[in-house]
Chimera marker file (.cmm) of the C-alpha trace (Angstrom):
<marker_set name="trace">
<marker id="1" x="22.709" y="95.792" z="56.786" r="1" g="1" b="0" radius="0.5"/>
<marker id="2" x="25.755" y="93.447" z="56.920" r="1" g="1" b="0" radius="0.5"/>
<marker id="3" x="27.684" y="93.467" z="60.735" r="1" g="1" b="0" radius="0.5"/>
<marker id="4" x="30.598" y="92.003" z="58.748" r="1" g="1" b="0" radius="0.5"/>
<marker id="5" x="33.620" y="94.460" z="58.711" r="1" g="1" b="0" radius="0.5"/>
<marker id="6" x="36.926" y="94.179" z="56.593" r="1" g="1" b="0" radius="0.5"/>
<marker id="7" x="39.665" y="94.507" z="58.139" r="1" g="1" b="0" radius="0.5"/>
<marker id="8" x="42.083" y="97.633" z="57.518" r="1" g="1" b="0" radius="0.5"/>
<marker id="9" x="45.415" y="98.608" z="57.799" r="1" g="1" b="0" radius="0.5"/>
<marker id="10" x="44.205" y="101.146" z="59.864" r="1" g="1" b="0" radius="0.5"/>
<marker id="11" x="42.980" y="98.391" z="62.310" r="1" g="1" b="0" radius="0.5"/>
<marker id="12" x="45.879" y="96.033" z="62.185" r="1" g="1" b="0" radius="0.5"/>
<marker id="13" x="47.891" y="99.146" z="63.683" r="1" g="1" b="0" radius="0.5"/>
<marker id="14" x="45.329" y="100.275" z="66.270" r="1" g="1" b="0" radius="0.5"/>
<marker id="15" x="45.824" y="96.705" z="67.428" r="1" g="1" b="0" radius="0.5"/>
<marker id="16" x="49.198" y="96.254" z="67.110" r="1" g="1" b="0" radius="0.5"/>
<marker id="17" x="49.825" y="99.495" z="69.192" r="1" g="1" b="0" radius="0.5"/>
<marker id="18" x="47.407" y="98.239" z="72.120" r="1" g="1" b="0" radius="0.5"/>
<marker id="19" x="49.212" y="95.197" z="72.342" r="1" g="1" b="0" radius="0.5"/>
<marker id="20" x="52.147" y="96.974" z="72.603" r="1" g="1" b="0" radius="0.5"/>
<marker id="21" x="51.637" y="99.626" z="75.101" r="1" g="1" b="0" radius="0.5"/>
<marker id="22" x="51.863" y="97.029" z="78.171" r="1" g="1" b="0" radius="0.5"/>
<marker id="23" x="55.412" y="95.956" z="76.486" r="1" g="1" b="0" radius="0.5"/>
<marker id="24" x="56.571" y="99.694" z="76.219" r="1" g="1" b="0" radius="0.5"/>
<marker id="25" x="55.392" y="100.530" z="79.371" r="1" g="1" b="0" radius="0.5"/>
<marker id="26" x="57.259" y="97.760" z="80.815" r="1" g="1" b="0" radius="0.5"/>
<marker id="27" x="60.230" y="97.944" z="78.615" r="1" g="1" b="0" radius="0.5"/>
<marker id="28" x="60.279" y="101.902" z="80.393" r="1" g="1" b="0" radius="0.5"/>
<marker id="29" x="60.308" y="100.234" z="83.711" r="1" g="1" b="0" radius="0.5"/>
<marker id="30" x="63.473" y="98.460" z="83.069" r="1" g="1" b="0" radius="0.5"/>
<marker id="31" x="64.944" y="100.450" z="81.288" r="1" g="1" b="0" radius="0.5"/>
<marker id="32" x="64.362" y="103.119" z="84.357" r="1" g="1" b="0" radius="0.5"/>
<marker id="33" x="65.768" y="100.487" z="86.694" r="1" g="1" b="0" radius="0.5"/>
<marker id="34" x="68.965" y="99.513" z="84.119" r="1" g="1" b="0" radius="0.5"/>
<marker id="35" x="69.810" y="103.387" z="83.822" r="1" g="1" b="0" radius="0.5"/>
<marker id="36" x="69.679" y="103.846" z="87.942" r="1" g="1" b="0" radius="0.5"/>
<marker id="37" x="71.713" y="100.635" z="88.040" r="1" g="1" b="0" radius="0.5"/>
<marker id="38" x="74.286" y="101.540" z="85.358" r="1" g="1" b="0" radius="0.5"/>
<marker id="39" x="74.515" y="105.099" z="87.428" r="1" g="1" b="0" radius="0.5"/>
<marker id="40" x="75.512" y="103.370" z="90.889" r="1" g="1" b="0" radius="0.5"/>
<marker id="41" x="77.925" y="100.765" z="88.681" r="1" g="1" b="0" radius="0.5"/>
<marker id="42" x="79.817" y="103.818" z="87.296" r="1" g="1" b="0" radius="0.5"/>
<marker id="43" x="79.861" y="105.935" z="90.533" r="1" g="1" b="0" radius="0.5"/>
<marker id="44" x="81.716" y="102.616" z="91.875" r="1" g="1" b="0" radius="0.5"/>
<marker id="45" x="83.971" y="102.468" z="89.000" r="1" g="1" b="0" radius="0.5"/>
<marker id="46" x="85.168" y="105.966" z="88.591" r="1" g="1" b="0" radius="0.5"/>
<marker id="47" x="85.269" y="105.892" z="92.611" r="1" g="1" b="0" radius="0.5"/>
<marker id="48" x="87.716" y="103.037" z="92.523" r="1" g="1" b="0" radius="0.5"/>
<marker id="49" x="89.442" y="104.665" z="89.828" r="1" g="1" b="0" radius="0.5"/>
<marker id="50" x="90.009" y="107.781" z="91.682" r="1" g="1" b="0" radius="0.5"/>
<marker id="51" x="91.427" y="105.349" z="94.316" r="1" g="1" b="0" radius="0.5"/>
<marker id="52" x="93.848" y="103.974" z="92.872" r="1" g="1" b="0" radius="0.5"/>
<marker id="53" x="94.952" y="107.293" z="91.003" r="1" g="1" b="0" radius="0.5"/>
<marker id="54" x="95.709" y="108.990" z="94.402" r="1" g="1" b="0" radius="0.5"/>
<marker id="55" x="97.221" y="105.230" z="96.614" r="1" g="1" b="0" radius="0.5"/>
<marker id="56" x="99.529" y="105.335" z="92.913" r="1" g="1" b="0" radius="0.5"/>
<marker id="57" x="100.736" y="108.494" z="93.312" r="1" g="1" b="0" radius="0.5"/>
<marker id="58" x="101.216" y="108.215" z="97.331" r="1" g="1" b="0" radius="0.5"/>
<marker id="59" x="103.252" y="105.406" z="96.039" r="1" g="1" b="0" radius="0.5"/>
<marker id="60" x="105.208" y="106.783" z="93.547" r="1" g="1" b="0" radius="0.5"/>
<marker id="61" x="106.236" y="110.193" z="95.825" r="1" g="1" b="0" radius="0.5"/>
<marker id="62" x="106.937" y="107.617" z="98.334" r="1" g="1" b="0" radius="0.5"/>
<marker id="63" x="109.552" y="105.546" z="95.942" r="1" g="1" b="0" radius="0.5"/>
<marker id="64" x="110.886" y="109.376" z="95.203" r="1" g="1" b="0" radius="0.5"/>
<marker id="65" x="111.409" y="109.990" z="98.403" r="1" g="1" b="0" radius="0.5"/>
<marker id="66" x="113.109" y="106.499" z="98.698" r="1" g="1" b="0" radius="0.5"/>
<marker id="67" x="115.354" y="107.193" z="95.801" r="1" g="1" b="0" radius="0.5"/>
<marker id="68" x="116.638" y="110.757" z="96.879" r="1" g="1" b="0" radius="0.5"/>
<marker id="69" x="117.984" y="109.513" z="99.966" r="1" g="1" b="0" radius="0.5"/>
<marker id="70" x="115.851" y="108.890" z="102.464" r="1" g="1" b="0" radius="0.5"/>
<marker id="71" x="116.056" y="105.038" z="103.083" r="1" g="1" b="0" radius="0.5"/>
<marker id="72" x="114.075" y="102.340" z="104.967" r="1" g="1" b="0" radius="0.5"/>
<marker id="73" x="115.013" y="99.286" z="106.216" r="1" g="1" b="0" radius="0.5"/>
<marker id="74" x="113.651" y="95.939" z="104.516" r="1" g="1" b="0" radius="0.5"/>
<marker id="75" x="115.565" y="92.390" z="104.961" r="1" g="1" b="0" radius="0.5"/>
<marker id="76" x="118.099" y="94.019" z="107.330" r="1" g="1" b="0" radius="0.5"/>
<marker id="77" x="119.455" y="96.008" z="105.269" r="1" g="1" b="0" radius="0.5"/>
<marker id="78" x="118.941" y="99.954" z="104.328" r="1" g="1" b="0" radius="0.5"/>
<marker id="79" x="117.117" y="100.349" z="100.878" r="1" g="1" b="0" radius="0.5"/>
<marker id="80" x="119.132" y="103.006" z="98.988" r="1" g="1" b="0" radius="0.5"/>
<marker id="81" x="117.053" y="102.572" z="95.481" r="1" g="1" b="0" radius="0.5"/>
<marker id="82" x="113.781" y="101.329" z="94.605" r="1" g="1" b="0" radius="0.5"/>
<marker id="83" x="112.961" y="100.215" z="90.210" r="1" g="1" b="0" radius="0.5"/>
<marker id="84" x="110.449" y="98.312" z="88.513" r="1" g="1" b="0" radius="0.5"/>
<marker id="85" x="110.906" y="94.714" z="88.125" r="1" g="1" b="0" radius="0.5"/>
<marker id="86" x="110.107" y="94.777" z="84.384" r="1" g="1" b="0" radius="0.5"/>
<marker id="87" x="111.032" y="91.437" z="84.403" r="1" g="1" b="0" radius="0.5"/>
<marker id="88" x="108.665" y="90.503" z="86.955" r="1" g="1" b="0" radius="0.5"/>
<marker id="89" x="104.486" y="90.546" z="86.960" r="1" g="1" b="0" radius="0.5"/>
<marker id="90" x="102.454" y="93.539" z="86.383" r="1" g="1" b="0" radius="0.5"/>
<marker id="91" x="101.287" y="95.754" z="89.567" r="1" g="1" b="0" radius="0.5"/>
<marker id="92" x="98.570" y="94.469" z="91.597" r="1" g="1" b="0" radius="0.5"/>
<marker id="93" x="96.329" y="96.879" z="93.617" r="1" g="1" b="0" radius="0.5"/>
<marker id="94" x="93.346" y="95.533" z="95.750" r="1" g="1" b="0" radius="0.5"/>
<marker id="95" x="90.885" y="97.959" z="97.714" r="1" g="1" b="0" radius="0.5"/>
<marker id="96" x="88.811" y="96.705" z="100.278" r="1" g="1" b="0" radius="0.5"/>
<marker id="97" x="85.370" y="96.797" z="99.816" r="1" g="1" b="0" radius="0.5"/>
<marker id="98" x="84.766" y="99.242" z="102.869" r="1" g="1" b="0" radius="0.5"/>
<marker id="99" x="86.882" y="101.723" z="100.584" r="1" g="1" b="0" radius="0.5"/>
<marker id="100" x="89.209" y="102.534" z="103.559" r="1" g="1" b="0" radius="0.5"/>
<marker id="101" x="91.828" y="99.841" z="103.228" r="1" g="1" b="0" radius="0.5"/>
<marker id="102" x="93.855" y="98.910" z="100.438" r="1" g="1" b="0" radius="0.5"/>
<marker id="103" x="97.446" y="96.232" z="99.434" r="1" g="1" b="0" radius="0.5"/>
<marker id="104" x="99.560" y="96.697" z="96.754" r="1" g="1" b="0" radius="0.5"/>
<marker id="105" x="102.018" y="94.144" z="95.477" r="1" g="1" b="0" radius="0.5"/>
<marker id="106" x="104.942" y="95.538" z="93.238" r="1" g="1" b="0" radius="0.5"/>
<marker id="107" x="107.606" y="93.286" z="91.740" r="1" g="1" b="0" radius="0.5"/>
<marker id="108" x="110.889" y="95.589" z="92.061" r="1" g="1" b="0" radius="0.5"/>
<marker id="109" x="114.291" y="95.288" z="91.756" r="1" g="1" b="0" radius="0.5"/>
<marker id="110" x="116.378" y="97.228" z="95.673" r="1" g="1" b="0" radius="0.5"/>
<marker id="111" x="119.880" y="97.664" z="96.233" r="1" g="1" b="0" radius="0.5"/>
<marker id="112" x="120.783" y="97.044" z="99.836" r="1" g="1" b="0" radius="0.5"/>
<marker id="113" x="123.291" y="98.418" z="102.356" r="1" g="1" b="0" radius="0.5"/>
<marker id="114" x="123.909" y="96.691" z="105.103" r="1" g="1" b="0" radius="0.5"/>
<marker id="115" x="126.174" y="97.552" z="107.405" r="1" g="1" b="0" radius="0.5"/>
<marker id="116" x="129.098" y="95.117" z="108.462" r="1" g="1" b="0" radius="0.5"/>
<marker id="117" x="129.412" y="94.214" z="112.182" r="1" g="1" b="0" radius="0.5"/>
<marker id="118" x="132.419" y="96.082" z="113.737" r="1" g="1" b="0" radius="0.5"/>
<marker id="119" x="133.240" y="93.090" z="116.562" r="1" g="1" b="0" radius="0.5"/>
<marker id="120" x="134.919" y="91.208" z="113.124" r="1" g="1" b="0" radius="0.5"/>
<marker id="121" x="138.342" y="91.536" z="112.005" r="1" g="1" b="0" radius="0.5"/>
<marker id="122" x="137.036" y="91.821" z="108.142" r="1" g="1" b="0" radius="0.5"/>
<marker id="123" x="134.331" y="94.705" z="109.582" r="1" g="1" b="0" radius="0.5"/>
<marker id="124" x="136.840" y="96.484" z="111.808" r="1" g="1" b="0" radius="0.5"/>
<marker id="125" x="139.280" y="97.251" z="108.422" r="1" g="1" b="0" radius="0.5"/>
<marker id="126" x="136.340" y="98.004" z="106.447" r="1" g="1" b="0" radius="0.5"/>
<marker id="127" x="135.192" y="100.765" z="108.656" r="1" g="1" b="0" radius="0.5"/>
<marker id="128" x="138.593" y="101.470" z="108.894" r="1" g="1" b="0" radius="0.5"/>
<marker id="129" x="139.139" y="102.754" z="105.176" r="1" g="1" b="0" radius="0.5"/>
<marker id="130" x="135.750" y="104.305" z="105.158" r="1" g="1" b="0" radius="0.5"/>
<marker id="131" x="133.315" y="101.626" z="103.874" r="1" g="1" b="0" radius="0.5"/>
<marker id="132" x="132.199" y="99.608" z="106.502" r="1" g="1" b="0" radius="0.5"/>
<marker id="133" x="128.856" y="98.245" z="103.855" r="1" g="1" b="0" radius="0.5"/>
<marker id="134" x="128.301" y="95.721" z="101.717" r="1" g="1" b="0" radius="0.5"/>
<marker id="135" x="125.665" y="96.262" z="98.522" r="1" g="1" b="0" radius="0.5"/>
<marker id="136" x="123.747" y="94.290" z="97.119" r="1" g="1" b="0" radius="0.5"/>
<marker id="137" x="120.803" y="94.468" z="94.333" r="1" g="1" b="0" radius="0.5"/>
<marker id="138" x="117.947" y="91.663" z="95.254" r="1" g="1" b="0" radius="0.5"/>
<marker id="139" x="114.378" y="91.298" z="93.241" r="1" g="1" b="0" radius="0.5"/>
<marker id="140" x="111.847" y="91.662" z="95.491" r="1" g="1" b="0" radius="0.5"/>
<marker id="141" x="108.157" y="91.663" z="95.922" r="1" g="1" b="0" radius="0.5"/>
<marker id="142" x="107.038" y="94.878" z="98.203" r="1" g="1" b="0" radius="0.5"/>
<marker id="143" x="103.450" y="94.450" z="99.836" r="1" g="1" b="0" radius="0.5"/>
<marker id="144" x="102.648" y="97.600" z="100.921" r="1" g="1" b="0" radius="0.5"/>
<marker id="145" x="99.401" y="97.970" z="102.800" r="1" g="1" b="0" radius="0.5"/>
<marker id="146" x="97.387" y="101.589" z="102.402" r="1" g="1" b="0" radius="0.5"/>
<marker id="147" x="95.050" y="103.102" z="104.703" r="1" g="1" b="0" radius="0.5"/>
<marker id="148" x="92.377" y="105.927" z="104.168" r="1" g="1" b="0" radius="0.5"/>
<marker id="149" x="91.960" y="108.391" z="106.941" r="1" g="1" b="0" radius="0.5"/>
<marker id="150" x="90.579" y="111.468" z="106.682" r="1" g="1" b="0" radius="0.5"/>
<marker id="151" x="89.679" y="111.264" z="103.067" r="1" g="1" b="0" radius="0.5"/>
<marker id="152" x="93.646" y="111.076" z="102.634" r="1" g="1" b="0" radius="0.5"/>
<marker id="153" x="95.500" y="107.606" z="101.511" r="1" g="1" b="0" radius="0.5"/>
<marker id="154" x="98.586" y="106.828" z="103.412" r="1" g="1" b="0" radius="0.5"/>
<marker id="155" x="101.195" y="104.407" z="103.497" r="1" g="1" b="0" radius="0.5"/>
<marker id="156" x="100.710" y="101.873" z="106.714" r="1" g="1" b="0" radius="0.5"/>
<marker id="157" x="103.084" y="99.359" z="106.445" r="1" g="1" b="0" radius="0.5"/>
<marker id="158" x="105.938" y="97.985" z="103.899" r="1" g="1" b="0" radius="0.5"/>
<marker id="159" x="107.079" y="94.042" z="103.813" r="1" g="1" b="0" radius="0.5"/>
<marker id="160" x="109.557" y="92.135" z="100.999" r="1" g="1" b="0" radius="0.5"/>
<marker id="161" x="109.706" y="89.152" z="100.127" r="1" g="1" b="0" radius="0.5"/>
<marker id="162" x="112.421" y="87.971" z="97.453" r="1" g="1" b="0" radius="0.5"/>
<marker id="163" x="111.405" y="86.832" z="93.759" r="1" g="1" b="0" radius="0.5"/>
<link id1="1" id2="2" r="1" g="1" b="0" radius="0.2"/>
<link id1="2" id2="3" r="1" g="1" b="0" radius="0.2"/>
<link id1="3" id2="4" r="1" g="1" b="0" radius="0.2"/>
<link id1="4" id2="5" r="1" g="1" b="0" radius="0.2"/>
<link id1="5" id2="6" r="1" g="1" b="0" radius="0.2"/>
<link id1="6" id2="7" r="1" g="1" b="0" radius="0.2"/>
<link id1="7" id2="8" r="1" g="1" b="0" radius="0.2"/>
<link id1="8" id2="9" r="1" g="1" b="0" radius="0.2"/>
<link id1="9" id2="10" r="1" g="1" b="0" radius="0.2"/>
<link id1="10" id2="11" r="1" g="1" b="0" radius="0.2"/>
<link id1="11" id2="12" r="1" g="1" b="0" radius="0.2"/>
<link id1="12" id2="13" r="1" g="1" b="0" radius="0.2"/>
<link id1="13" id2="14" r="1" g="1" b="0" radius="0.2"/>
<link id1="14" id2="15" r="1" g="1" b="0" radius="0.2"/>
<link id1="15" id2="16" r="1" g="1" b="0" radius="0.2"/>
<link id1="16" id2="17" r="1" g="1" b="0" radius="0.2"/>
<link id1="17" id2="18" r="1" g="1" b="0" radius="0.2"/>
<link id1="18" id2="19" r="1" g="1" b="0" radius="0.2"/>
<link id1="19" id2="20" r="1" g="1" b="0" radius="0.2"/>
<link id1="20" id2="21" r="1" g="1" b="0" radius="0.2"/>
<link id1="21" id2="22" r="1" g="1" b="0" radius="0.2"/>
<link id1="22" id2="23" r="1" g="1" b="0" radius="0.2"/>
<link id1="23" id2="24" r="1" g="1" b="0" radius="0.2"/>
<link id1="24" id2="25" r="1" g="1" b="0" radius="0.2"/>
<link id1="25" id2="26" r="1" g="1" b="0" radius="0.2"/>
<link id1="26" id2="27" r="1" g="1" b="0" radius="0.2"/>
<link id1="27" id2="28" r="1" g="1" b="0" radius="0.2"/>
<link id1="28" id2="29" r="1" g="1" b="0" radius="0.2"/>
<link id1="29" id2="30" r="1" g="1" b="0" radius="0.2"/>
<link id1="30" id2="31" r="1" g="1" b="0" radius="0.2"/>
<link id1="31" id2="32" r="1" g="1" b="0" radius="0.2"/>
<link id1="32" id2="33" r="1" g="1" b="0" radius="0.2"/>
<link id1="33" id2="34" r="1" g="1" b="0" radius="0.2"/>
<link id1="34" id2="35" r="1" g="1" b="0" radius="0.2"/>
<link id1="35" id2="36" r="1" g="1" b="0" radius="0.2"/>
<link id1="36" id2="37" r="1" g="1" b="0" radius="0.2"/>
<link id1="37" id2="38" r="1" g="1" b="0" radius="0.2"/>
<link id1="38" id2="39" r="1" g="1" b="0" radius="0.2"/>
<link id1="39" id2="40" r="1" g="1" b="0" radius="0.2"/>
<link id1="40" id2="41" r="1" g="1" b="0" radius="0.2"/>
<link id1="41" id2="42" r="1" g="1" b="0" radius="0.2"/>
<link id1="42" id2="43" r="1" g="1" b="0" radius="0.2"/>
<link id1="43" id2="44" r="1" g="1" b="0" radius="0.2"/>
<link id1="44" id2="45" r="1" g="1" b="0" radius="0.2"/>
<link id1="45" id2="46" r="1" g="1" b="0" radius="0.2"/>
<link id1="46" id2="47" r="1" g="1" b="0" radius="0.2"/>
<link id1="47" id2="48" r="1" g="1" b="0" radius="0.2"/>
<link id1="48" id2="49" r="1" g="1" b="0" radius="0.2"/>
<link id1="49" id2="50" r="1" g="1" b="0" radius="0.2"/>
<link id1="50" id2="51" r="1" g="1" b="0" radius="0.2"/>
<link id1="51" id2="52" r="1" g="1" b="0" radius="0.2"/>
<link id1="52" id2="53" r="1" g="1" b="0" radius="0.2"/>
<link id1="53" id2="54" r="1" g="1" b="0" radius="0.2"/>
<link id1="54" id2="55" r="1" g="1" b="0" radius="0.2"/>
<link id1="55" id2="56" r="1" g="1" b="0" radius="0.2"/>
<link id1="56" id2="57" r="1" g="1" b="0" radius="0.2"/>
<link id1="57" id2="58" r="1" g="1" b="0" radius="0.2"/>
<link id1="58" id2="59" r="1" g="1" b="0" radius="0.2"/>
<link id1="59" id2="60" r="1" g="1" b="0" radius="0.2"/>
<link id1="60" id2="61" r="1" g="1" b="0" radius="0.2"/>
<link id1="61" id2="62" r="1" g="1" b="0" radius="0.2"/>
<link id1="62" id2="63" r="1" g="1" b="0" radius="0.2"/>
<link id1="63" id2="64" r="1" g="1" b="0" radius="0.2"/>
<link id1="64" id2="65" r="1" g="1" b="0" radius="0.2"/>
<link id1="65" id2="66" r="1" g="1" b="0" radius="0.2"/>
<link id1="66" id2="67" r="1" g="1" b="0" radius="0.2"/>
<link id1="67" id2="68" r="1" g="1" b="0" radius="0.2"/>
<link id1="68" id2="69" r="1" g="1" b="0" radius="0.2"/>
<link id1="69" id2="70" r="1" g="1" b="0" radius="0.2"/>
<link id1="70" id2="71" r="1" g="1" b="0" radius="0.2"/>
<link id1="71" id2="72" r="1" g="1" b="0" radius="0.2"/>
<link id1="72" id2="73" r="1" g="1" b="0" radius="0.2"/>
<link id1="73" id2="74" r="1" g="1" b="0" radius="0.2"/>
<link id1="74" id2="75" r="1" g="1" b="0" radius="0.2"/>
<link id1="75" id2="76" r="1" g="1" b="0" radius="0.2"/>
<link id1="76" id2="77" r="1" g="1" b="0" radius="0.2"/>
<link id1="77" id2="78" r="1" g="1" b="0" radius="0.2"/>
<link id1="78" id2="79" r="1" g="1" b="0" radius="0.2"/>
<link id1="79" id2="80" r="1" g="1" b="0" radius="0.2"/>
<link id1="80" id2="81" r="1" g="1" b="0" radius="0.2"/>
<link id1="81" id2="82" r="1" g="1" b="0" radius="0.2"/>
<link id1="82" id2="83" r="1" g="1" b="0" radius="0.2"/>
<link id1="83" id2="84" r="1" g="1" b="0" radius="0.2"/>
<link id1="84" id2="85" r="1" g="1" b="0" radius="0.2"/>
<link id1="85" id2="86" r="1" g="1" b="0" radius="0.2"/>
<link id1="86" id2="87" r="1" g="1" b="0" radius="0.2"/>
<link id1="87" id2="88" r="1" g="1" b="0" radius="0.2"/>
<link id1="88" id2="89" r="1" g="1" b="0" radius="0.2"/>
<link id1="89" id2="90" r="1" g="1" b="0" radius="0.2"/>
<link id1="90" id2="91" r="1" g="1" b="0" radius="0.2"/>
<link id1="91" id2="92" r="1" g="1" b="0" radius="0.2"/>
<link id1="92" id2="93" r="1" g="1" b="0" radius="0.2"/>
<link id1="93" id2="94" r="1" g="1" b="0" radius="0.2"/>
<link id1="94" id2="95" r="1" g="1" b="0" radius="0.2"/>
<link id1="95" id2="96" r="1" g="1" b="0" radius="0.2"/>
<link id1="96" id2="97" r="1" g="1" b="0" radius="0.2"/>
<link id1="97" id2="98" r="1" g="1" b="0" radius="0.2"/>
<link id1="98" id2="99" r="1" g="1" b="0" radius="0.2"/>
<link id1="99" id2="100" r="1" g="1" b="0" radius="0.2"/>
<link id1="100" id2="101" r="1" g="1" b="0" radius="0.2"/>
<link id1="101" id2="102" r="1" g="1" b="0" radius="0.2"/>
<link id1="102" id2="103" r="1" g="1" b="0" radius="0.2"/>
<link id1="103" id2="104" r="1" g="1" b="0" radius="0.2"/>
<link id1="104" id2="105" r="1" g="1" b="0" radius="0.2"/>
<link id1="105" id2="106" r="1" g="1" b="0" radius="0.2"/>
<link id1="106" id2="107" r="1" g="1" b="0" radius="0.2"/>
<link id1="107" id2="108" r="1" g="1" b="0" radius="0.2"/>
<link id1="108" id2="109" r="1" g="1" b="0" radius="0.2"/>
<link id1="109" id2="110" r="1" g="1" b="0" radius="0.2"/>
<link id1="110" id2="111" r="1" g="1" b="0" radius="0.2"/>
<link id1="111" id2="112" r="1" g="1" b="0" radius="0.2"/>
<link id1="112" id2="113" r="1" g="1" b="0" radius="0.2"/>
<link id1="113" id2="114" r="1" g="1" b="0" radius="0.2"/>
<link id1="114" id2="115" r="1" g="1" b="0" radius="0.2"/>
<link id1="115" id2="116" r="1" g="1" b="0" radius="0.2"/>
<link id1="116" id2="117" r="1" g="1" b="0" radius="0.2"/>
<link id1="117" id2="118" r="1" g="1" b="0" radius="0.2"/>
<link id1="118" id2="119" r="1" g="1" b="0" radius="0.2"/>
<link id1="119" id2="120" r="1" g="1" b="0" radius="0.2"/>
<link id1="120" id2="121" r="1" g="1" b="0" radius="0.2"/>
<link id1="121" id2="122" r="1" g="1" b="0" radius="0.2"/>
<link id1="122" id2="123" r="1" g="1" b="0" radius="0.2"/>
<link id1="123" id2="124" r="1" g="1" b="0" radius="0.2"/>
<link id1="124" id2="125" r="1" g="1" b="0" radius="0.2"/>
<link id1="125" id2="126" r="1" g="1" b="0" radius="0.2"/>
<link id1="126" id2="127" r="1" g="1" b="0" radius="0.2"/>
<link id1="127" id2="128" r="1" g="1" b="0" radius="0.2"/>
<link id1="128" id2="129" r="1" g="1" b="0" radius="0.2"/>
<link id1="129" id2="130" r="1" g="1" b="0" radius="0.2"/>
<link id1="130" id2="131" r="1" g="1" b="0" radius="0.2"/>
<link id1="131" id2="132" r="1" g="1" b="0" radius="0.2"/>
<link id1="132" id2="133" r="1" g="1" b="0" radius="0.2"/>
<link id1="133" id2="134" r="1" g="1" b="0" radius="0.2"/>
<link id1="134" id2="135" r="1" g="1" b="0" radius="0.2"/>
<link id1="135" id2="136" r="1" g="1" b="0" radius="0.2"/>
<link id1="136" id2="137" r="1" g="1" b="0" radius="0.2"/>
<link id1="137" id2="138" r="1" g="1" b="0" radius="0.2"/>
<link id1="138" id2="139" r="1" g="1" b="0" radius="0.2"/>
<link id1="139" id2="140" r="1" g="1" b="0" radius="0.2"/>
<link id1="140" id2="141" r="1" g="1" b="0" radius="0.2"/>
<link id1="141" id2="142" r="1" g="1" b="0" radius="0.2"/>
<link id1="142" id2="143" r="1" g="1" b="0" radius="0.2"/>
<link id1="143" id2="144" r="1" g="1" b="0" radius="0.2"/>
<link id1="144" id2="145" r="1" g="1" b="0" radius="0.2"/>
<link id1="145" id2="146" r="1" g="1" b="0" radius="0.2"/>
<link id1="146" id2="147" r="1" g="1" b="0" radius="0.2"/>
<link id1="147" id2="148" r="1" g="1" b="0" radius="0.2"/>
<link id1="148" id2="149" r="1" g="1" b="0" radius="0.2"/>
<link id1="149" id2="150" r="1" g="1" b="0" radius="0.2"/>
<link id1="150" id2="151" r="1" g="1" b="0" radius="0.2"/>
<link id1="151" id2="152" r="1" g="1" b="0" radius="0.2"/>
<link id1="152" id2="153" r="1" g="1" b="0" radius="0.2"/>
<link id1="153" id2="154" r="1" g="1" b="0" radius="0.2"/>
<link id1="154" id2="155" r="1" g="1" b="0" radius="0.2"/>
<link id1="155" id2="156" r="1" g="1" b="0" radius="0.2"/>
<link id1="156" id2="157" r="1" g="1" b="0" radius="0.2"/>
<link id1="157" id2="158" r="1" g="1" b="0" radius="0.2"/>
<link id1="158" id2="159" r="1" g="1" b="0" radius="0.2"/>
<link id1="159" id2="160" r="1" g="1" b="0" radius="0.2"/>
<link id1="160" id2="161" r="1" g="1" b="0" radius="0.2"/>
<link id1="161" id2="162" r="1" g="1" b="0" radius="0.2"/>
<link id1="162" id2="163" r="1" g="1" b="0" radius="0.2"/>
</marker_set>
């Protein structure tokens, strides 16, 4: 009796699959560990994009507000309208990495009333026939810093700075 055995296809696949278990079982692993890792990156992306979602639209009822009437001050002068500078660079939004804190930088375009001095002769007749202002439309870059309290993003503080 011969010991001598030919090899089989039969064989060649028995060995190729115990060669490969270690490689699948390991391939598993990571694959485990890329799927728990994708998870957490995508919970931080769609968290960030929630983010911005609501500090955009906190921004955008703010401007509304802004543009019905209800000025603020910037550059000594009352802001009366606030547009995009489409002109200028794209919005830039920047969170924090403690998620509680965000800065927004918006190229716009404000028209300014500012109120002449009434201790001048040329302010004293202006007030006189009812004006008493001088407009003016200036390109400027808002930075307007965001905070999160309560679960609720709010509007902290507004600078300009002309373009």
């Amino acid at each position: 009796m011969s010991n001598h055995t030919t090899p089989t296809r039969r064989m060649f696949l028995k060995g190729g699959a115990l060669l490969a278990a270690p490689i699948a079982a390991a391939s598993a692993t990571a694959l485990a560990l890329a799927k728990d890792h994708t998870s957490d990156d995508l919970n931080v992306r769609v968290r960030r994009l929630e983010d911005e979602a609501a500090i955009r639209e906190v921004h955008q009822s703010w401007l509304r507000q802004i543009n019905a009437g209800r000025g603020i001050v910037l550059l000594g002068g009352s802001v009366t309208r606030v547009t995009a500078d489409h002109a200028g660079r794209a919005d830039r939004l920047e969170i924090a990495t403690d998620g509680n804190g965000a800065t927004g930088r918006f190229d716009c375009v404000v028209d300014l009333e500012t109120r002449l001095p009434e201790d001048s002769t040329l302010g004293q007749m202006a007030h006189a026939q009812g004006t008493g202002t001088v407009r003016n439309t200036a390109r400027l870059m808002l930075t307007v810093e965001y905070a999160r309290k309560s679960g609720v993003w709010t509007i902290e503080k507004v600078a300009a700075q002309a373009t």
